[in-house]
C-alpha positions as CSV (number, residue, x, y, z in Angstrom):
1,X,109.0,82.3,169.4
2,X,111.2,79.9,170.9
3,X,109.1,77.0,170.2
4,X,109.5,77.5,166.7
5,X,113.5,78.0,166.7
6,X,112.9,75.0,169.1
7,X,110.8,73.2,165.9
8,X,112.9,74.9,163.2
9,X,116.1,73.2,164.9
10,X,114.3,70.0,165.1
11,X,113.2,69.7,161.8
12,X,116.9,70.5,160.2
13,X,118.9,67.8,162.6
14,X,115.8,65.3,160.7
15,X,116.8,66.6,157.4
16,X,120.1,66.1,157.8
17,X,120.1,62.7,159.7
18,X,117.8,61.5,156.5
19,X,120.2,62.6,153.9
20,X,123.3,61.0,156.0
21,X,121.1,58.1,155.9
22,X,120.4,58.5,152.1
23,X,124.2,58.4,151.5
24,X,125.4,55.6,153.4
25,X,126.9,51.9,152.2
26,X,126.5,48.5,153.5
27,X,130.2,48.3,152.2
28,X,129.8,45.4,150.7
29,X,130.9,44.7,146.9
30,X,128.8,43.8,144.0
31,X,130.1,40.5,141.5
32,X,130.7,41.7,137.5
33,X,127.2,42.3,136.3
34,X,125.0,42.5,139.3
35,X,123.3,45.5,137.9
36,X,122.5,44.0,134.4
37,X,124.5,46.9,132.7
38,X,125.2,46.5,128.5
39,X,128.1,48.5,129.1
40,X,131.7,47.2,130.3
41,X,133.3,50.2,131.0
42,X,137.0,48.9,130.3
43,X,138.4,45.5,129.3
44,X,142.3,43.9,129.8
45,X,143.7,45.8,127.2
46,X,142.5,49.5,127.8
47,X,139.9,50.0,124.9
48,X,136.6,50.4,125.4
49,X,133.2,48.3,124.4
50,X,130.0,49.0,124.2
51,X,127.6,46.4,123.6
52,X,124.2,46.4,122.8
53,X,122.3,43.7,125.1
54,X,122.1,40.1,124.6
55,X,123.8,38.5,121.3
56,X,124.7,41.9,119.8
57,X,128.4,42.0,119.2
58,X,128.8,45.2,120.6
59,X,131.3,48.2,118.9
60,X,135.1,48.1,120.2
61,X,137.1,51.2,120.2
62,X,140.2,48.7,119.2
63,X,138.7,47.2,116.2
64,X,138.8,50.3,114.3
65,X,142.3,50.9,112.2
66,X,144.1,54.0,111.6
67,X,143.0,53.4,108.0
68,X,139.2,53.2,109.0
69,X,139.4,56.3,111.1
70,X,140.8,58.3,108.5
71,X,137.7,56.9,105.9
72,X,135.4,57.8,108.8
73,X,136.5,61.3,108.8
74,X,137.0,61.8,105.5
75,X,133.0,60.8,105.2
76,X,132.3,63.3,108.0
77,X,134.3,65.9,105.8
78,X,132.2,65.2,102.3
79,X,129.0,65.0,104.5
80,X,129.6,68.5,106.2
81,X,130.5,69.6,102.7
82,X,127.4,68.2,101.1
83,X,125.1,69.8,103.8
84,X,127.4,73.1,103.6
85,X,126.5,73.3,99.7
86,X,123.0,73.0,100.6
87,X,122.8,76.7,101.3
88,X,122.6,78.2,97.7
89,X,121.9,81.7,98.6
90,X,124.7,84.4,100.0
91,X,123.3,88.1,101.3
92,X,125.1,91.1,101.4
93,X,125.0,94.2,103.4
94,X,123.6,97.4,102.0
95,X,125.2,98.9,99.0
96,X,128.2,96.7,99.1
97,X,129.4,94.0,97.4
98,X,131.6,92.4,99.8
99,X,130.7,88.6,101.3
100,X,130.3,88.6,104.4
101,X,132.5,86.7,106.4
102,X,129.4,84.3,107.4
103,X,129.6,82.9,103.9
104,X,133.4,82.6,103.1
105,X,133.3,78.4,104.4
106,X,130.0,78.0,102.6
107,X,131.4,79.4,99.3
108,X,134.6,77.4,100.0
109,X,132.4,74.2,99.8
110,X,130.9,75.1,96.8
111,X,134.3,76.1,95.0
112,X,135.8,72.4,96.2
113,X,132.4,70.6,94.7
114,X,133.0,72.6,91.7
115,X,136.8,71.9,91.4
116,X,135.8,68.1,91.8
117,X,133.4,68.3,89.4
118,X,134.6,69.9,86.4
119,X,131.4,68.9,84.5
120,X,129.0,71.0,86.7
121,X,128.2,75.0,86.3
122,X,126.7,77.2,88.2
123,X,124.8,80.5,87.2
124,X,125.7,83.1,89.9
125,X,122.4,85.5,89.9
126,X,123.0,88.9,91.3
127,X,120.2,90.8,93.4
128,X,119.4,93.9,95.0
129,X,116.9,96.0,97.3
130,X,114.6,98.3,95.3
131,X,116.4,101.8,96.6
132,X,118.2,103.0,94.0
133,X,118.2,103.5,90.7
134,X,117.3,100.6,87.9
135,X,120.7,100.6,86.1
136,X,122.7,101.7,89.9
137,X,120.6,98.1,91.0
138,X,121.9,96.3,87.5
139,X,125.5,97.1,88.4
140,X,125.5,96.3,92.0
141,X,124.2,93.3,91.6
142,X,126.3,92.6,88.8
143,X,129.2,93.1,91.4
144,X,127.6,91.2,93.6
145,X,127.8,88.3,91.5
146,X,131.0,88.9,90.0
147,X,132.4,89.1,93.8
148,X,131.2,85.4,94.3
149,X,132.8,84.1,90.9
150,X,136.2,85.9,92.1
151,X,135.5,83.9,95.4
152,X,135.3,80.7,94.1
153,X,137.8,80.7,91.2
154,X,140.7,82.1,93.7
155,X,139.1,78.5,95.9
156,X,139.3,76.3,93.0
157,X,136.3,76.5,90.7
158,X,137.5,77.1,87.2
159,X,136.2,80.4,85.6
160,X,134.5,78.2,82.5
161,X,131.6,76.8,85.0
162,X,130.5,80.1,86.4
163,X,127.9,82.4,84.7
164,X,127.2,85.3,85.9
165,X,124.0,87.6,85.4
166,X,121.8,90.5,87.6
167,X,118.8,91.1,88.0
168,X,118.9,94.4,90.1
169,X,115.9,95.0,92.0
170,X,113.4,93.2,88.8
171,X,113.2,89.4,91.4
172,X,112.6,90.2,94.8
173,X,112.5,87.7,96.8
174,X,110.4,89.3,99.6
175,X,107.6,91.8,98.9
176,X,108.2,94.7,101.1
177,X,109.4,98.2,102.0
178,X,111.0,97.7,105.1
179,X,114.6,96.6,106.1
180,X,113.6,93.3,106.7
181,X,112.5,92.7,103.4
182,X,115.5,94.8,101.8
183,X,117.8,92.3,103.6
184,X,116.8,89.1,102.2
185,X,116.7,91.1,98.6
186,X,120.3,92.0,98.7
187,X,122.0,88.6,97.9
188,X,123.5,86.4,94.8
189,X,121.8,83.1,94.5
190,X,123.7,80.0,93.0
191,X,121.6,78.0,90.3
192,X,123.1,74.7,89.6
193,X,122.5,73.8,86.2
């Protein structure tokens, strides 16, 4: 038993004698560029380069003016816009016709495309599950769709664009008796036209 504690205590002064060893410097210095880096981590005047190896010209965060920035994220706005409106269809929760809170910046993006775009429509269709009456279905989604067209005319979108019909329960767009598919059946889809 002692021999081990006698081996065990051996074995950590190695450990730790290695990792000293592991972590120590020569102390000398290295010239600019000893290491062959493509990045200079900060020149004379405080900005930052970054270059991208032999003869490339490299990106400078000074080169850029306030005018530039403000494109640049203005681009990044009307791209995260663009890929926002990508999403064309808005579920609701069971026998309501309120938008969920999920879908309020989506439906924003839409009404701002819409408001830049006077020349496009949209045809809001209205859906629902297959619990309830025919003409109870009609009118909820009918709601449903008529909640979206409220949304996006109080965001921008001019009534005259929007179109508004429901199908009730007649389009499914999952086959099914189970809340899964009832979920994806309860929504308003918007048709660009």
């Amino acid at each position: 038993m002692k021999m081990i504690r006698t081996y065990s205590k051996l074995f950590a002064l190695l450990v730790a004698m290695g990792v000293m060893a592991g972590c120590s410097s020569t102390g000398g210095t290295q010239e600019e560029g000893a290491y062959g880096s493509d990045v200079s981590a900060v020149d004379q005047e405080g900005g930052s380069e970054v270059y991208g190896g032999e003869g490339s010209s490299g990106v400078s965060s000074q080169t850029m003016t306030d005018e530039e920035r403000a494109a640049q994220a203005e681009q990044a706005a009307q791209q995260e816009q663009a890929a926002m409106r990508k999403i064309t269809t808005f579920y609701f929760d069971f026998d309501t016709s309120e938008i969920k809170s999920e879908s309020r910046d989506v439906l924003i993006a839409h009404a701002k495309y819409l408001a830049a775009n006077p020349n496009r429509s949209v045809r809001l269709e209205g859906h629902a599950d297959e619990r309830g009456t025919k003409e109870y279905n009609l009118a909820l989604g009918e709601r449903r769709a008529k909640a979206v067209e409220r949304f996006l005319v109080v965001n921008g979108a001019s009534r005259d664009q929007i179109e508004t019909i429901s199908y009730g329960e007649e389009k499914p767009a999952v086959m099914g008796h189970d809340e899964s598919a009832y979920a994806q059946n309860r929504r308003v889809e918007l048709i660009y036209q």
